[in-house]
C-alpha positions as YAML, in Angstrom:
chain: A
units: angstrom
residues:
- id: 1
  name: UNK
  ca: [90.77, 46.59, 61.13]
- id: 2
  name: UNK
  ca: [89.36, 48.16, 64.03]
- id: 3
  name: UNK
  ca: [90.04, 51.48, 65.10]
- id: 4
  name: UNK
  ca: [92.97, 52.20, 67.92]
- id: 5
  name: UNK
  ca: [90.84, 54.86, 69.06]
- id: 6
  name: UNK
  ca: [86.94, 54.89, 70.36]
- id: 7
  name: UNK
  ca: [85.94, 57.92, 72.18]
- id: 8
  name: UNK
  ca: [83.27, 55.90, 74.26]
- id: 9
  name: UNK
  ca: [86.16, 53.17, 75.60]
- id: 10
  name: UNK
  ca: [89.18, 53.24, 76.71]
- id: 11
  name: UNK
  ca: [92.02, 51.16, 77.94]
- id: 12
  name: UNK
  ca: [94.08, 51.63, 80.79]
- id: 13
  name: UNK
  ca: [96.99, 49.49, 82.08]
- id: 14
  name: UNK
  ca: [97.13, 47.96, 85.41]
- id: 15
  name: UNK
  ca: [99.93, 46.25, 85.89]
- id: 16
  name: UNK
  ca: [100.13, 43.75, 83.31]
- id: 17
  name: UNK
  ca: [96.78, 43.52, 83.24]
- id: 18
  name: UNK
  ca: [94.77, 45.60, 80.28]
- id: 19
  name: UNK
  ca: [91.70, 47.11, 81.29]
- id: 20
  name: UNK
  ca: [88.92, 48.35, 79.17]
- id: 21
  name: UNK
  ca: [85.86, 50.30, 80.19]
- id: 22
  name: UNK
  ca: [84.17, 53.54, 79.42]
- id: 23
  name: UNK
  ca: [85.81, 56.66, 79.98]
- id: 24
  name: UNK
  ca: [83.62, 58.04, 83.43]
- id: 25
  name: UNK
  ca: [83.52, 62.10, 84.08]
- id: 26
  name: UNK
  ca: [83.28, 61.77, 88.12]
- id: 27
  name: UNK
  ca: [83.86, 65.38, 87.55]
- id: 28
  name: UNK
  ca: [80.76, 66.28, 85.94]
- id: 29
  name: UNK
  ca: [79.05, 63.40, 87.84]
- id: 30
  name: UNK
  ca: [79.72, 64.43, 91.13]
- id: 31
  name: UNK
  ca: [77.72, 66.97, 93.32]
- id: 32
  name: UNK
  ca: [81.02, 69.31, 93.04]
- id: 33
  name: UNK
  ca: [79.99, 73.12, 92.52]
- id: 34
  name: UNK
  ca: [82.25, 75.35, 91.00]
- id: 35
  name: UNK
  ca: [82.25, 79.33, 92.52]
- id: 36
  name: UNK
  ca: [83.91, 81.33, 90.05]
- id: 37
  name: UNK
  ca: [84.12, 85.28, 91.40]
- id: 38
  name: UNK
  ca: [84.96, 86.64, 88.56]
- id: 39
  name: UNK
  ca: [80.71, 85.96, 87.26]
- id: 40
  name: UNK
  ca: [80.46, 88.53, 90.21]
- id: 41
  name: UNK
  ca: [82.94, 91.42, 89.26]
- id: 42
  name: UNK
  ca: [81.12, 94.88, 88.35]
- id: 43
  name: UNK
  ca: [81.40, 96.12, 85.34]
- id: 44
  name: UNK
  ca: [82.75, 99.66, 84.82]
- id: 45
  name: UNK
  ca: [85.81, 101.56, 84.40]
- id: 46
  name: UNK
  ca: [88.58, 102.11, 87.06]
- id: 47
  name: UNK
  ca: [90.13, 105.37, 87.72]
- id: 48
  name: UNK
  ca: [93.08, 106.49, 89.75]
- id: 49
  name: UNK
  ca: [93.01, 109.95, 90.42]
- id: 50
  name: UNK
  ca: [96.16, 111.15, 92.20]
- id: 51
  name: UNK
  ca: [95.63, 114.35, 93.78]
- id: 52
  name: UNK
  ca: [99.78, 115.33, 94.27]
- id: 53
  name: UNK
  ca: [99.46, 117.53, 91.46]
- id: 54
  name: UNK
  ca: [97.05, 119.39, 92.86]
- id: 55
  name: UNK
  ca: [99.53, 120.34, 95.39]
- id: 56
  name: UNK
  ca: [102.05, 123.10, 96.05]
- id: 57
  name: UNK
  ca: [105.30, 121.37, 95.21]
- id: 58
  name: UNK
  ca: [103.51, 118.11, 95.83]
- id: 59
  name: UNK
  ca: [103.71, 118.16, 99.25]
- id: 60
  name: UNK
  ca: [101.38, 121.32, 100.57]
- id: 61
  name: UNK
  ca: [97.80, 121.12, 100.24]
- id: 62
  name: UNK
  ca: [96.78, 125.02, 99.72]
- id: 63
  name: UNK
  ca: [92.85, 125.16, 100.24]
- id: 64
  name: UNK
  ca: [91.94, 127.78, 97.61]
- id: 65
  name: UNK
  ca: [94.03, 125.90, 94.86]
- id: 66
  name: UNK
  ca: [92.83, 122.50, 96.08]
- id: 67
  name: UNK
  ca: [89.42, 123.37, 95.90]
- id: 68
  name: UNK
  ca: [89.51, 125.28, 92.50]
- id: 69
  name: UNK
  ca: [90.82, 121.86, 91.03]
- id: 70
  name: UNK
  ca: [87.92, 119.55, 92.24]
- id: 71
  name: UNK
  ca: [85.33, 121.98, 90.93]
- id: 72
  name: UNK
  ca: [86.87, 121.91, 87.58]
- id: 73
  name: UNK
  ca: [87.79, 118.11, 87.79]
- id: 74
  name: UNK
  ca: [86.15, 116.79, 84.17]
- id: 75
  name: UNK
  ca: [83.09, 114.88, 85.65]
- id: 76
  name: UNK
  ca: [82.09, 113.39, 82.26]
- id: 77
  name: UNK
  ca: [85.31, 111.48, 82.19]
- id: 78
  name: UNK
  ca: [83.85, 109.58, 86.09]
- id: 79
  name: UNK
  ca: [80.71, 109.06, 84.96]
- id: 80
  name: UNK
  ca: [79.61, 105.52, 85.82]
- id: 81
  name: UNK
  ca: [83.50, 104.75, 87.04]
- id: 82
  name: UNK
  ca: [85.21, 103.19, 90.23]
- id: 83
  name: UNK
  ca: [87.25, 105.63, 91.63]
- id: 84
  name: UNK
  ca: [90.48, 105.21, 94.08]
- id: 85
  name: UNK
  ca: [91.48, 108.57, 95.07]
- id: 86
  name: UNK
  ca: [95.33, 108.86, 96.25]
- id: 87
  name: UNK
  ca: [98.38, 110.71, 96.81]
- id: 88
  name: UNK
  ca: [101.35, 109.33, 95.08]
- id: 89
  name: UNK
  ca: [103.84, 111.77, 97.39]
- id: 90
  name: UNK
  ca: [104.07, 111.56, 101.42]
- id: 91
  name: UNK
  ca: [102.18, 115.07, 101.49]
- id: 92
  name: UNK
  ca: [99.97, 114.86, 104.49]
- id: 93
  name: UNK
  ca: [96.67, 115.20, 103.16]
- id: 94
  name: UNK
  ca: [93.68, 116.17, 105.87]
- id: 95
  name: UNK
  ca: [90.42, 114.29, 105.97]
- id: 96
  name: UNK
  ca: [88.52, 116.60, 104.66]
- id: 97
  name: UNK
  ca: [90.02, 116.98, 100.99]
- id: 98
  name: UNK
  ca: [89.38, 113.02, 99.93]
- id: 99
  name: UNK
  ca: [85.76, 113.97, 101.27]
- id: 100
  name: UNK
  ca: [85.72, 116.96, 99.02]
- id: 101
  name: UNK
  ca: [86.52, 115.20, 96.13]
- id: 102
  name: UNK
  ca: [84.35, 112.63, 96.39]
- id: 103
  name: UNK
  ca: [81.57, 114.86, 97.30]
- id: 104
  name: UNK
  ca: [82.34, 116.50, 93.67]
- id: 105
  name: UNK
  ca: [82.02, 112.90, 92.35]
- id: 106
  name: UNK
  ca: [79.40, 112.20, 93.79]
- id: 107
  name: UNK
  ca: [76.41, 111.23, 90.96]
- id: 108
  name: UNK
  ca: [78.69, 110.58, 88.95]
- id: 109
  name: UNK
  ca: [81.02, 108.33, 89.53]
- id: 110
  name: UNK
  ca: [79.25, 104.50, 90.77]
- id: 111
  name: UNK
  ca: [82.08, 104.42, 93.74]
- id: 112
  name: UNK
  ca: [84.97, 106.58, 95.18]
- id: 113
  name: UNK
  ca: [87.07, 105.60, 97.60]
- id: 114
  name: UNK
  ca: [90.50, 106.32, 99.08]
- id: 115
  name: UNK
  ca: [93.38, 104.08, 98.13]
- id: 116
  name: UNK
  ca: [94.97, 101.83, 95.30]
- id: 117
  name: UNK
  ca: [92.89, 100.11, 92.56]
- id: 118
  name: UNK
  ca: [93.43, 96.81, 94.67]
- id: 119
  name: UNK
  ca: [91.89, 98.71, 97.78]
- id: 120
  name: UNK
  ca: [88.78, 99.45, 95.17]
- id: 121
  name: UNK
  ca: [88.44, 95.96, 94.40]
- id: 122
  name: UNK
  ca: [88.90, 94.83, 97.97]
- id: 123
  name: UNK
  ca: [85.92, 97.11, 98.85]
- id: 124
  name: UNK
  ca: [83.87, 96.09, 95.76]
- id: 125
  name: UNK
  ca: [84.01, 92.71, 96.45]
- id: 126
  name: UNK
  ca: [83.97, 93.09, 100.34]
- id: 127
  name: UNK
  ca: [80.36, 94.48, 99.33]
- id: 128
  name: UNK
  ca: [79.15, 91.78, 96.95]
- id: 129
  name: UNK
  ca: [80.00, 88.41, 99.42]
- id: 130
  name: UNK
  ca: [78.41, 90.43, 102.40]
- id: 131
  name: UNK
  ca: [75.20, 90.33, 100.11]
- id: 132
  name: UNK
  ca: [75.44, 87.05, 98.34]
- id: 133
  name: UNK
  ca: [72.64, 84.01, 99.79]
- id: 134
  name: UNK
  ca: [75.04, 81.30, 99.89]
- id: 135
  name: UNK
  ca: [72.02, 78.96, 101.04]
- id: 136
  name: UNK
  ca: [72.40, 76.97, 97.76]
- id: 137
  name: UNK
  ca: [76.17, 75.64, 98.87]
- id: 138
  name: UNK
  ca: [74.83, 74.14, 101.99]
- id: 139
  name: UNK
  ca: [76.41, 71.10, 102.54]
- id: 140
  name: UNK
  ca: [78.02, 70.49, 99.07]
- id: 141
  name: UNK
  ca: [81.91, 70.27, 98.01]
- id: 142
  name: UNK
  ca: [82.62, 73.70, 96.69]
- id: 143
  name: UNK
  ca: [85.53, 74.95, 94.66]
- id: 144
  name: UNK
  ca: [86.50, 78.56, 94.46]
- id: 145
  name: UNK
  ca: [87.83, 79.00, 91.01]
- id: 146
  name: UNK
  ca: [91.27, 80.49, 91.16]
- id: 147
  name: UNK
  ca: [92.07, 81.58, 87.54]
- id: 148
  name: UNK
  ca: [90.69, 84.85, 86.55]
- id: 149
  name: UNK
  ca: [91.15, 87.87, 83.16]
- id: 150
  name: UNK
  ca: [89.80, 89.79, 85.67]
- id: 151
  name: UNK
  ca: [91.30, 91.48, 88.87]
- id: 152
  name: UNK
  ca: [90.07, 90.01, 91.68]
- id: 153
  name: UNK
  ca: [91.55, 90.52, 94.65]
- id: 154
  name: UNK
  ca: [92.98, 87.88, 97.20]
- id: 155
  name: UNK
  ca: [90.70, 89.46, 100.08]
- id: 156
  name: UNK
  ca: [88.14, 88.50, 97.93]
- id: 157
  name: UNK
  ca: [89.13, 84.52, 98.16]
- id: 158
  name: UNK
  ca: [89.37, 85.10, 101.76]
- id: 159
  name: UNK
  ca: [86.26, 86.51, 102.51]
- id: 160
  name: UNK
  ca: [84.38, 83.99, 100.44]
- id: 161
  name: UNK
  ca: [86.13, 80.80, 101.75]
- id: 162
  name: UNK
  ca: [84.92, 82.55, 105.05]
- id: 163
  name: UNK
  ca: [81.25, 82.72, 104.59]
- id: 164
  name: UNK
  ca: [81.15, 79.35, 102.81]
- id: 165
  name: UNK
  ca: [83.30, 77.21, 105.57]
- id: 166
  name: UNK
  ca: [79.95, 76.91, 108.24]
- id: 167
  name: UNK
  ca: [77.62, 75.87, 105.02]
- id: 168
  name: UNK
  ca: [79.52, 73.81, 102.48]
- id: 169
  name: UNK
  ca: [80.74, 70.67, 103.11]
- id: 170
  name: UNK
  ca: [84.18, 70.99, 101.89]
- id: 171
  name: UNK
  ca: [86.20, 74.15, 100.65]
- id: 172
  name: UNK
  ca: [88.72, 73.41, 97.98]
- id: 173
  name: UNK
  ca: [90.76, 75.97, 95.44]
- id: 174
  name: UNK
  ca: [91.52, 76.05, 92.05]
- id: 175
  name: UNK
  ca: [90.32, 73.73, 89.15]
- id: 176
  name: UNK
  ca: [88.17, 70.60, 89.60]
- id: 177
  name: UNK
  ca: [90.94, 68.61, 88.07]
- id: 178
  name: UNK
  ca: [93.43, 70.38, 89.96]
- id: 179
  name: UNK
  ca: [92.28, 71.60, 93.45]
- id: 180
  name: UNK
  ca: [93.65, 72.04, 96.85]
- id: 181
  name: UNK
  ca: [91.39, 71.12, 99.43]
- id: 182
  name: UNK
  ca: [91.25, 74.02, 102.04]
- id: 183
  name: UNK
  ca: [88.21, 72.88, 104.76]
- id: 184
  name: UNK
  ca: [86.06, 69.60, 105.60]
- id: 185
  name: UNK
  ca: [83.33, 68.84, 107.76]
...
């Protein structure tokens, strides 16, 4: 009795017509590149370090107290981190203390900016596609992998689909089995 199953052949119906052949990966076959961005996120711990309770009542930035906080802020716990440095109340912080603190981190920390953890990201990977040779994607069908464990932002997408549109021939989202085209030459 032969087998109902052979992984080299299969059998598709068309119609009423049953068709057998062997099973083709156009997928793997075709000159389709995947761009996955999370191969691209940095490694390293994320902080948030909200400065409100280094304020009077939360709201009132004293300059003596401020600045007694930064220089004992625990730099061993920044080392080698990405830092977003915010205010969680609607104190109205002057330019100068974000630069103060970062100043502190400075050395220490691999990044500090102002903002949310997304805004970090943004930045992070604002830097990285500004840098990447994308010479390699000329003219081919690219797909920008859309399911990540990591956070990457949507800027991120957007900035990539961006540079690649004037070299790849066609900009699609998503999975190879599952994409949505986005551009084409």
């Amino acid at each position: 009795m032969e087998p109902r199953f052979n992984e080299r052949r299969s059998q598709t119906r068309i119609g009423n017509a049953l068709m057998e052949g062997d099973i083709v990966n156009r997928v793997a076959n075709s000159a389709l590149v995947t761009f996955d961005l999370e191969d691209f996120y940095p490694e390293g711990k994320r902080i948030e370090l909200d400065i409100s309770p280094w304020l009077f009542e939360g709201v009132i930035l004293r300059e003596k107290e401020f600045r007694s906080h930064v220089k004992n802020l625990p730099l061993s716990e920044f080392k080698d981190a990405y830092v977003a440095l915010h205010c969680t109340t609607d104190a109205i912080i002057p330019g100068w203390a974000y630069m103060l603190v970062s100043l502190q981190l400075a050395g220490t920390a691999k990044k500090v900016i102002v903002g949310t953890l997304n805004d970090l990201e943004t930045l992070l990977f604002s830097e990285i596609i500004a840098r990447m040779d994308l010479t390699s994607f000329k003219d081919k069908p690219v797909i920008i992998k859309g399911c990540a464990h990591k956070p990457i932002p949507e800027n991120a997408f957007v900035l990539l689909a961006q540079k690649l549109q004037p070299i790849a021939r066609s900009v699609m989202y998503g999975e190879a089995c599952s994409s949505v085209p986005l551009y084409k030459k």
